[in-house]
VOLO-371359 format. One record per residue (C-alpha): residue number from 1; residue in three letters; chain; x, y, z. Coordinates in nm, 2 decimals, m for minus. Example, Ala and Ser with C-alpha at 12.3 -4.5 7.8 and 13.67 -1.06 7.14 Angstrom:
BEGIN
[nufi 1,"ala","A",[1.23,m0.45,0.78]]
[nufi 2,"ser","A",[1.37,m0.11,0.71]]
END
This chain:
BEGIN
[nufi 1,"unk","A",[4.55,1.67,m4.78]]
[nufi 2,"unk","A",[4.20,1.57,m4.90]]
[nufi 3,"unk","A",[4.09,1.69,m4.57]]
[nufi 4,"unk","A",[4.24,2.04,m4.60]]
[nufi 5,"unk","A",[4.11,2.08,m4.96]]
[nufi 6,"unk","A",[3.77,2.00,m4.81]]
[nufi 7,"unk","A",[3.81,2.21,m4.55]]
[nufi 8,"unk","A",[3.94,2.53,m4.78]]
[nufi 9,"unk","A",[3.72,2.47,m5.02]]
[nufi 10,"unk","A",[3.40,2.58,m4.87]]
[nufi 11,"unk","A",[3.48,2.68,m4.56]]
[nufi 12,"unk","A",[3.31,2.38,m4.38]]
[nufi 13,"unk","A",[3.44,2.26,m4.04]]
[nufi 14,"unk","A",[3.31,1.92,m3.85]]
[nufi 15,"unk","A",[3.00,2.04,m3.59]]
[nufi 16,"unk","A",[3.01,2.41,m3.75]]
[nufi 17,"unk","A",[3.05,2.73,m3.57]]
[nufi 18,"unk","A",[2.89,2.60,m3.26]]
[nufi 19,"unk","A",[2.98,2.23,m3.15]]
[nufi 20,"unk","A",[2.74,2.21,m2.85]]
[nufi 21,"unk","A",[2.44,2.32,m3.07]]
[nufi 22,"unk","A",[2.58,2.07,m3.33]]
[nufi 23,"unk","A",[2.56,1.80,m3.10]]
[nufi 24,"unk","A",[2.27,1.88,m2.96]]
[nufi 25,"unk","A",[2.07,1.88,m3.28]]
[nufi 26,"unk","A",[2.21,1.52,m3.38]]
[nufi 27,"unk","A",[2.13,1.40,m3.04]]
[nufi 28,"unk","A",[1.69,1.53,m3.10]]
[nufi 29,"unk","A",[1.77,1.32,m3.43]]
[nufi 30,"unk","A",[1.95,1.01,m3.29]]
[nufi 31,"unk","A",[1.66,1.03,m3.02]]
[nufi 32,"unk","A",[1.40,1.02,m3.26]]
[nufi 33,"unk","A",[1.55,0.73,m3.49]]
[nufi 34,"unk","A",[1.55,0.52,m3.08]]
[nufi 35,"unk","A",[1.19,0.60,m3.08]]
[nufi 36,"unk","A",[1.12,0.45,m3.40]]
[nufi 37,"unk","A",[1.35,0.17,m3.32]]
[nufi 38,"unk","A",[1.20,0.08,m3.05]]
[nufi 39,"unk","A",[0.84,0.11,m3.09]]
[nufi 40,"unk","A",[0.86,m0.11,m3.43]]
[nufi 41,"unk","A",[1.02,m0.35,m3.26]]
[nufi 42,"unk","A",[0.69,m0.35,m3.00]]
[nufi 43,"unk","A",[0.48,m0.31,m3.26]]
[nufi 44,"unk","A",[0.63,m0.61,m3.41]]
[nufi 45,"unk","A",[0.72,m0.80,m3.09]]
[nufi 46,"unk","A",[1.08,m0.85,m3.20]]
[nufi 47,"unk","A",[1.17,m1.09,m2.88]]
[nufi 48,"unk","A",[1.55,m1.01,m2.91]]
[nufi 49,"unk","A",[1.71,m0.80,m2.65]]
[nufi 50,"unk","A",[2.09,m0.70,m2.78]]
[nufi 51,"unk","A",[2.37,m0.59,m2.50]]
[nufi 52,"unk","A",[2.27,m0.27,m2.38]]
[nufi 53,"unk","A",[2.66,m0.15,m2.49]]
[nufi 54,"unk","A",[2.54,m0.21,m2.86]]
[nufi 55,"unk","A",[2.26,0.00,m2.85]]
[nufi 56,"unk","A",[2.42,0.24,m2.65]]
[nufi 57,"unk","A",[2.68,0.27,m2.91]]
[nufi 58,"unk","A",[2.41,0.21,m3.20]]
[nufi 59,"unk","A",[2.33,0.58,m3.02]]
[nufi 60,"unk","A",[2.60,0.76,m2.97]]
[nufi 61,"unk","A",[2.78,0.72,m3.33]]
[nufi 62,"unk","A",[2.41,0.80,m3.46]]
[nufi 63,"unk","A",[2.44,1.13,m3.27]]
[nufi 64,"unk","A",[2.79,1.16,m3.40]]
[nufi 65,"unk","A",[2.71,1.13,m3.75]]
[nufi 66,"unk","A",[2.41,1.37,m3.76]]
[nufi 67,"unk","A",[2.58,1.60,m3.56]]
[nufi 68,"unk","A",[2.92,1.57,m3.85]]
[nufi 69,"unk","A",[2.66,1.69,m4.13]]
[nufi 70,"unk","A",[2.51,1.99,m4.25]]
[nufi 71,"unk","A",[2.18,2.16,m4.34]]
[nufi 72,"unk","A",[2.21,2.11,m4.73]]
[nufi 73,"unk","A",[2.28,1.75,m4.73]]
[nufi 74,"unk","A",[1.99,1.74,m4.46]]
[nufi 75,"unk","A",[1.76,1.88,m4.69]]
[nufi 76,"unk","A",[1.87,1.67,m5.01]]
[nufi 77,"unk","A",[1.80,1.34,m4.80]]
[nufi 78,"unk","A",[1.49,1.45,m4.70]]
[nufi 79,"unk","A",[1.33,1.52,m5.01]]
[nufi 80,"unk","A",[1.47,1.24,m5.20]]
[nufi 81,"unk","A",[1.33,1.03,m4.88]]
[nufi 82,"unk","A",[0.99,1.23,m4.96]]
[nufi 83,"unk","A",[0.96,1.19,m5.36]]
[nufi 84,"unk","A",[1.06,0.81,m5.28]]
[nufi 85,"unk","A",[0.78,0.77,m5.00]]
[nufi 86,"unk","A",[0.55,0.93,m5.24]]
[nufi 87,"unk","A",[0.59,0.76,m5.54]]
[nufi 88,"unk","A",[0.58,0.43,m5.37]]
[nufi 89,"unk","A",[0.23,0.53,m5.24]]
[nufi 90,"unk","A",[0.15,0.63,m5.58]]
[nufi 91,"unk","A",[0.20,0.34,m5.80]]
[nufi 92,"unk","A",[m0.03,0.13,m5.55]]
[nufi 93,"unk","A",[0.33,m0.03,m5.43]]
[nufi 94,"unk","A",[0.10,m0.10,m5.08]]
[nufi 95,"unk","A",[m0.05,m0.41,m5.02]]
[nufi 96,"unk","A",[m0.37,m0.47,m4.80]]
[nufi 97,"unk","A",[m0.13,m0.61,m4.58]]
[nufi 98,"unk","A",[0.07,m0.32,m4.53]]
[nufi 99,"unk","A",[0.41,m0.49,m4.62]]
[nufi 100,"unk","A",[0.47,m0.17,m4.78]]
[nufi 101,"unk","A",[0.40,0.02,m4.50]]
[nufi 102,"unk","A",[0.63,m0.12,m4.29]]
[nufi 103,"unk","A",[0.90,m0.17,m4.53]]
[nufi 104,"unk","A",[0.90,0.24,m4.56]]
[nufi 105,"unk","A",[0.95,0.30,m4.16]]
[nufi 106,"unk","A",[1.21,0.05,m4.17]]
[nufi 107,"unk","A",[1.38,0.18,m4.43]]
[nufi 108,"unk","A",[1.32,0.57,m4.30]]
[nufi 109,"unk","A",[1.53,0.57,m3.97]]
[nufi 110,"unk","A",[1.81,0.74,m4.08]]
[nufi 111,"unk","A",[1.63,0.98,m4.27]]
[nufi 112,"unk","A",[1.39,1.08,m3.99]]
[nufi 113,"unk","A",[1.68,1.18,m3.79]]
[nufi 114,"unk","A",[1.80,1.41,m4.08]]
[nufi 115,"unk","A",[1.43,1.56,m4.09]]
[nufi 116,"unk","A",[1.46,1.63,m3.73]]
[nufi 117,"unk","A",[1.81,1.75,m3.78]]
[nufi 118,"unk","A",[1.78,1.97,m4.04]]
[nufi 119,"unk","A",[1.43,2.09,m3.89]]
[nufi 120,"unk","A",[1.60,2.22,m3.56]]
[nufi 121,"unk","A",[1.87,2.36,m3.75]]
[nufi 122,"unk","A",[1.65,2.61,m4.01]]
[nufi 123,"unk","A",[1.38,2.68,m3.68]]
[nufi 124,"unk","A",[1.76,2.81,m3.51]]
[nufi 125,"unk","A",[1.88,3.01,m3.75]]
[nufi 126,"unk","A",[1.85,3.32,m3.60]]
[nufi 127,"unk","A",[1.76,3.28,m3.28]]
[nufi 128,"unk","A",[1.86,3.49,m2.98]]
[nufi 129,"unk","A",[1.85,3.17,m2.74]]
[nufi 130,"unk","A",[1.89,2.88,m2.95]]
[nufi 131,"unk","A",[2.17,2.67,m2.71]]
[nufi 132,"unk","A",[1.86,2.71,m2.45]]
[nufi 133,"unk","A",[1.60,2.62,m2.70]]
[nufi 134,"unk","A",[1.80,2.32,m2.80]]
[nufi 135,"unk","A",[1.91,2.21,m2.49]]
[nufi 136,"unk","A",[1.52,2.15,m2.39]]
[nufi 137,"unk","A",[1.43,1.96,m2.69]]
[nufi 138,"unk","A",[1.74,1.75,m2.66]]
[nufi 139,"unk","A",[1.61,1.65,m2.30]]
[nufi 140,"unk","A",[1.24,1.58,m2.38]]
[nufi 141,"unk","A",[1.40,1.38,m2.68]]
[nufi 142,"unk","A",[1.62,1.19,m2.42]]
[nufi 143,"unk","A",[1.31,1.13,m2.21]]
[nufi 144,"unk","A",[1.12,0.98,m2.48]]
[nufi 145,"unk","A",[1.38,0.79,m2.59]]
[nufi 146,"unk","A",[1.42,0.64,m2.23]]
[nufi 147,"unk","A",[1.01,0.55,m2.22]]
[nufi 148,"unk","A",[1.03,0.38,m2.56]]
[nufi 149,"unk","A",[1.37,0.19,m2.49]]
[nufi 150,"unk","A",[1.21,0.08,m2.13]]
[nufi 151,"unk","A",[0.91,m0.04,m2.29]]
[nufi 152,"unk","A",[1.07,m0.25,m2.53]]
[nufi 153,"unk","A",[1.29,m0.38,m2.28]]
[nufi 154,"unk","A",[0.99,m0.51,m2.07]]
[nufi 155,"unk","A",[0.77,m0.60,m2.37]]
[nufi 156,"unk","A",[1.02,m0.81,m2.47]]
[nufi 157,"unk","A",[1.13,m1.02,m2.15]]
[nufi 158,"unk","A",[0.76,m1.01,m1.96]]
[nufi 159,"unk","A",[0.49,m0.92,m2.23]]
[nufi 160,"unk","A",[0.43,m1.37,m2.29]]
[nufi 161,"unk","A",[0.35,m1.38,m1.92]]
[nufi 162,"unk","A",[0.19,m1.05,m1.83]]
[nufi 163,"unk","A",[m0.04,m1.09,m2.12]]
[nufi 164,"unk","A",[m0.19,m1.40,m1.98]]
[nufi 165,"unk","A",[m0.15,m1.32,m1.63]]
[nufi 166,"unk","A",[m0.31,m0.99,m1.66]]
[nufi 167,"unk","A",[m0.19,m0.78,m1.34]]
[nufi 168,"unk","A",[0.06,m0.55,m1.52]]
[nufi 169,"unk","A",[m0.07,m0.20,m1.70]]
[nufi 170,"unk","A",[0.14,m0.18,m1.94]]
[nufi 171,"unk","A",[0.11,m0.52,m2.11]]
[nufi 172,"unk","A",[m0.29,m0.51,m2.05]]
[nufi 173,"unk","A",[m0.27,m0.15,m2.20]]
[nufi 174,"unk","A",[m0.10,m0.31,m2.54]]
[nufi 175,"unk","A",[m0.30,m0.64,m2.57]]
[nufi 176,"unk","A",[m0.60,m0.40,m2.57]]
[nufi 177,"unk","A",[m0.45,m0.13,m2.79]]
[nufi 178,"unk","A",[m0.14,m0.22,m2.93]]
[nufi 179,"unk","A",[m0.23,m0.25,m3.30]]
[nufi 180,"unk","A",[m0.29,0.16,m3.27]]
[nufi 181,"unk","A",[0.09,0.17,m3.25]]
[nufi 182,"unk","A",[0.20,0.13,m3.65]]
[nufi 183,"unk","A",[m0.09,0.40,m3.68]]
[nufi 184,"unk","A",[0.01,0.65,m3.48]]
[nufi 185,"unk","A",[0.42,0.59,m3.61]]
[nufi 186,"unk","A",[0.31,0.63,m3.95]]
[nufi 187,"unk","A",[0.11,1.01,m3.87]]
[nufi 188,"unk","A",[0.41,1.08,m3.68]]
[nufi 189,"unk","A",[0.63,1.01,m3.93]]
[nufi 190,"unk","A",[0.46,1.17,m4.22]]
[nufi 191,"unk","A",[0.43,1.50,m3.97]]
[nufi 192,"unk","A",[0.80,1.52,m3.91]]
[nufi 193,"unk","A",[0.85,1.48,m4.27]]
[nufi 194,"unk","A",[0.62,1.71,m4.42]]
[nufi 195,"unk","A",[0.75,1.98,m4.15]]
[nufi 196,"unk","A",[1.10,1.90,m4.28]]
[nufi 197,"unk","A",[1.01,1.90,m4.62]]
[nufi 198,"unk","A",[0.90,2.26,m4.60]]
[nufi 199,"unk","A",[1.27,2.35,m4.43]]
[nufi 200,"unk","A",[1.42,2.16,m4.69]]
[nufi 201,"unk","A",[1.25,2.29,m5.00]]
[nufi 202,"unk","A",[1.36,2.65,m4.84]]
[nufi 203,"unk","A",[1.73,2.55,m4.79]]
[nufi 204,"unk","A",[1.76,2.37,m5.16]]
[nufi 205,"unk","A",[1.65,2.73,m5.27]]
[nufi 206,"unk","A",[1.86,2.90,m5.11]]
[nufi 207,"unk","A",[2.19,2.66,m5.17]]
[nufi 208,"unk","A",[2.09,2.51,m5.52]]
[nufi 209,"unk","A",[1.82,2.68,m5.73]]
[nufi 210,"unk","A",[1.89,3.09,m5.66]]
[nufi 211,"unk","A",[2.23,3.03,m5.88]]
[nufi 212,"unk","A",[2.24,3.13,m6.28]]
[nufi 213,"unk","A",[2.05,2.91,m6.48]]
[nufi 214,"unk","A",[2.05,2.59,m6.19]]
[nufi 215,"unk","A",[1.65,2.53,m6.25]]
[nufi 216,"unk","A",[1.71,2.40,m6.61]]
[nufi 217,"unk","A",[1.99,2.14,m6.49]]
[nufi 218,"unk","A",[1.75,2.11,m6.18]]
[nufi 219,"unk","A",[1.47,2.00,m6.37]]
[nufi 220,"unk","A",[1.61,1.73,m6.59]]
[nufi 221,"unk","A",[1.82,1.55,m6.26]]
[nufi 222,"unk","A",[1.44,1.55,m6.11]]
[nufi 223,"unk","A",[1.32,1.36,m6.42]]
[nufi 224,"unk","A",[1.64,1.15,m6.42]]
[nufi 225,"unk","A",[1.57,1.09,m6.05]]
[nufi 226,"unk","A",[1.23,0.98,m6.09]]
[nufi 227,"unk","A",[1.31,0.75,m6.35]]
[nufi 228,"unk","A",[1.53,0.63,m6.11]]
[nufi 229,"unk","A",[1.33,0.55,m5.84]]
[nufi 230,"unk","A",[1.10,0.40,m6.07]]
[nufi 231,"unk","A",[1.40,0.15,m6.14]]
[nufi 232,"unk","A",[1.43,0.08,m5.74]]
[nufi 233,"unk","A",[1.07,0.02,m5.69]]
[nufi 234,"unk","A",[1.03,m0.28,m6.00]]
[nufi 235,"unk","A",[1.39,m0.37,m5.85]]
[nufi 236,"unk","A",[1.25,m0.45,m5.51]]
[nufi 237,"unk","A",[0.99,m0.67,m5.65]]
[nufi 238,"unk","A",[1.25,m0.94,m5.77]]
[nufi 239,"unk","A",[1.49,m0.87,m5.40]]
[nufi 240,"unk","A",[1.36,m0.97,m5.10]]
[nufi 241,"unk","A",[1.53,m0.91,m4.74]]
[nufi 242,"unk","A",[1.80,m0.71,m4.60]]
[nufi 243,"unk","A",[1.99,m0.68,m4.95]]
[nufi 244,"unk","A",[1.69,m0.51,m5.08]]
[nufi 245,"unk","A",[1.71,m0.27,m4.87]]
[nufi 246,"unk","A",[2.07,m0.19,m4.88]]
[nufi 247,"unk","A",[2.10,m0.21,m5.25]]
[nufi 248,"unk","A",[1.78,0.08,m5.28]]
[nufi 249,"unk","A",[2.06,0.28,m5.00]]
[nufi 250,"unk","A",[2.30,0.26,m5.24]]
[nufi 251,"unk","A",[2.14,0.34,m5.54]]
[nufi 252,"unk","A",[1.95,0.64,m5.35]]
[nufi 253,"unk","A",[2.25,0.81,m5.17]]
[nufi 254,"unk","A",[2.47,0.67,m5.49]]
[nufi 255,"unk","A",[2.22,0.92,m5.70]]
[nufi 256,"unk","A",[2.29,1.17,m5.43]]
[nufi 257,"unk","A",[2.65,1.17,m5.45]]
[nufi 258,"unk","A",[2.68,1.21,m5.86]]
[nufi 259,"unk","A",[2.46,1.48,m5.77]]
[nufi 260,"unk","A",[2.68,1.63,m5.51]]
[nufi 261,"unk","A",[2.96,1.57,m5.72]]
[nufi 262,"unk","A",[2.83,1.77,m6.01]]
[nufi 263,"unk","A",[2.66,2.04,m5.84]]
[nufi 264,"unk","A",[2.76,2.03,m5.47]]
[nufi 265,"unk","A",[3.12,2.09,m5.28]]
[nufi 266,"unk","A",[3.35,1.88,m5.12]]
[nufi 267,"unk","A",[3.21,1.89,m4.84]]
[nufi 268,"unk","A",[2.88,1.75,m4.97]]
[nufi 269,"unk","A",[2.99,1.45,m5.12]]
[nufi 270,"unk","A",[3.18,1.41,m4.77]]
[nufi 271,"unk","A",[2.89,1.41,m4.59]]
[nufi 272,"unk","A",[2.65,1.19,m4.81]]
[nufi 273,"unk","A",[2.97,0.90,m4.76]]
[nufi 274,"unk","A",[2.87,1.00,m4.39]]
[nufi 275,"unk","A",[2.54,0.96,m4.45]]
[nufi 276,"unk","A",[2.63,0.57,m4.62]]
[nufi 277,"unk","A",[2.78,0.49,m4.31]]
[nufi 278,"unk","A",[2.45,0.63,m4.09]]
[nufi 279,"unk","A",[2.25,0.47,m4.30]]
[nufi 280,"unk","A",[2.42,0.11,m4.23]]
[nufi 281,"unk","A",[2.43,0.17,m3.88]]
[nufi 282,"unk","A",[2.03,0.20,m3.91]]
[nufi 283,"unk","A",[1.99,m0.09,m4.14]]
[nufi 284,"unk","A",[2.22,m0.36,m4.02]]
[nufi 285,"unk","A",[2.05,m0.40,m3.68]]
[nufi 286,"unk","A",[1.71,m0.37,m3.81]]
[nufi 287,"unk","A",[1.70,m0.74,m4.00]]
[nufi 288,"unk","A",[1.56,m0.90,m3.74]]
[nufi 289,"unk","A",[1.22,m0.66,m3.77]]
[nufi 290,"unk","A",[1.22,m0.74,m4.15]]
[nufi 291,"unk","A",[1.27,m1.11,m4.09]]
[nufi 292,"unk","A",[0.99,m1.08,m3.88]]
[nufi 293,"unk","A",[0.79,m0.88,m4.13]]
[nufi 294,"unk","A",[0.88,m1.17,m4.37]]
[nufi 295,"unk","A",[0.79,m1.39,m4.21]]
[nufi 296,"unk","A",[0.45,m1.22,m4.13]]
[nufi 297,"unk","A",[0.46,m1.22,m4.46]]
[nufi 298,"unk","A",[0.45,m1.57,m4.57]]
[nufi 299,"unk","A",[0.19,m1.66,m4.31]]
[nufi 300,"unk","A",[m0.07,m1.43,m4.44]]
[nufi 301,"unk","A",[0.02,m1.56,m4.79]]
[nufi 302,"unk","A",[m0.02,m1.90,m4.69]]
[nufi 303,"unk","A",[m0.34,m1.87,m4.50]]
[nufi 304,"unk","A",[m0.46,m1.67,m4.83]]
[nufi 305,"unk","A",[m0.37,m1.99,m5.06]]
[nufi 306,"unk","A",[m0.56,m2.18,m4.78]]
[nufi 307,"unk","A",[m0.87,m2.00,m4.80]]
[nufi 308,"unk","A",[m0.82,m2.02,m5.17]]
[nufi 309,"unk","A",[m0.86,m2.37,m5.19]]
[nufi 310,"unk","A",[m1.09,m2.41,m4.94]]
[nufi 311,"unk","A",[m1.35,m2.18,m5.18]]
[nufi 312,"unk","A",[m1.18,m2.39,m5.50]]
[nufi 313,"unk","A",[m1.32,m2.69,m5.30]]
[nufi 314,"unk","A",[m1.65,m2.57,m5.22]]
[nufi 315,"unk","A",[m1.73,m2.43,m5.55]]
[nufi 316,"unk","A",[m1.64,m2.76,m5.72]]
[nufi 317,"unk","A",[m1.84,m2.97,m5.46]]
[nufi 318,"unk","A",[m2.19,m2.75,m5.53]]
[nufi 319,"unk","A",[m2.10,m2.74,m5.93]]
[nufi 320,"unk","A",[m2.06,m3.13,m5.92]]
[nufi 321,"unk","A",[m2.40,m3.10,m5.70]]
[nufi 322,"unk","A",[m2.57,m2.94,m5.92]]
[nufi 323,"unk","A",[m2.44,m3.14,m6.23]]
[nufi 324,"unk","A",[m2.64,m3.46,m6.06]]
END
């Protein structure tokens, strides 16, 4: 019954008008959170190869999910993904280590696939041949996702004895170069989103501030919003690990949902609890890249308190020095 009402209400069916399209949009987007799986974890030299069935169906509910939702939900998580990413940037929340970084592509997996989602879907609108169109980014998404799955796979069972052996290209192409990774995840990152962030800002116009008086009520949830994710941020300082990071998911899509509930449809608010459940699927899997960015972490800290002491040390030796 809940179903139906959703379902009459607006008009909304499960993969749209076009199913194949639909799926092939939320497989560029489950293709593109694989990439960023992977490459973190190469990056980071997670050594922890799970059953290839569990990332297989990691995958394919991924594709499922993004394929269930729709463009205005797309757009919503984006730019709340966007003002978060910013602001974080903005109050000097980055360390010289570049915890904060990292913490921000972790946390961005599932929203990456709804910018690349909801980026295919307002470049298609429109076009004459856009099941052709689709189709061949969907494979040169596959393709990469293959590259970046296969070198994890091999980074992670033959990178300790490569490396020291130095005979295979791939492993003698990362001990040279692989600290250019996180670089070159983060510009690729902040390109996909400010692409999406233009198709986003275009489809919240459209959906949410053309109607009767919506920029006033507009205005004040962005204030309330910021204040929120000014609440997150100092939040995070006194949380550490993976319930951190689910407890800013909840608070985030949580803001999302009062908002669909007073603004939105049905269908909204059914896809942001699709988007809880996308975003666990992302997360959940992913704490053994923050353990190892924890524990990173605390070796950097404690070599910092070494050197710390070490200058205490000296500085006391040449005062006591120059006291005789």
């Amino acid at each position: 019954m809940f179903l139906s009402l959703i379902l009459g209400t607006t008009g909304w069916t499960p993969f749209d008008s076009k199913p194949f399209d639909c799926f092939l949009q939320g497989l560029v987007g489950a293709c593109g959170i694989s990439v960023l799986y992977n490459l973190l974890r190469v990056y980071n030299f997670v050594q922890n190869c799970k059953g290839n069935w569990r990332l297989a169906l990691q995958f394919w509910i991924l594709t499922v999910l993004l394929s269930l939702m729709g463009s205005r939900v797309f757009s919503l998580i984006v730019l709340e993904f966007s003002l978060r990413a910013v602001s974080t940037w903005a109050s000097a929340g980055l360390d010289a280590s570049g915890r904060g970084l990292d913490m921000i592509l972790i946390q961005s997996q599932f929203s990456l696939g709804c910018s690349l989602t909801g980026t295919l879907i307002f470049l298609q609108q429109g076009a004459p041949h856009s099941s052709l169109s689709l189709f061949l980014a969907a494979a040169l998404s596959w393709k990469l996702a293959s590259l970046s799955h296969s070198l994890w796979n091999h980074v992670a069972r033959l990178y300790p004895l490569h490396s020291t052996k130095h005979y295979c290209g791939k492993c003698i192409t990362l001990l040279t170069s692989g600290h250019t990774i996180l670089a070159s995840l983060q510009r690729a990152v902040v390109l996909a989103f400010a692409v999406a962030s233009v198709a986003s800002t275009a489809t919240v116009y459209d959906h949410f501030l053309s109607q009767k008086d919506a920029m006033k009520f507009w205005t004040l949830l962005t204030l309330c919003y910021i204040m929120l994710l000014v609440y997150i941020q100092e939040d995070e300082h006194r949380q550490t690990g993976t319930a951190a990071l689910l407890h800013s998911v909840v608070m985030r899509l949580g803001a999302l949902l009062v908002l669909m509930l007073a603004m939105g449809y049905w269908s909204d608010v059914f896809q942001i609890l699709i988007a809880f459940l996308g975003e666990a699927v992302c997360l959940l899997p992913s704490r053994d890249l923050l353990q190892a960015l924890l524990k990173e972490e605390e070796e950097e800290s404690s070599l910092s308190r070494c050197d710390e002491r070490s200058s205490h040390k000296r500085t006391t030796i040449k005062t006591s020095s120059r006291g005789r």
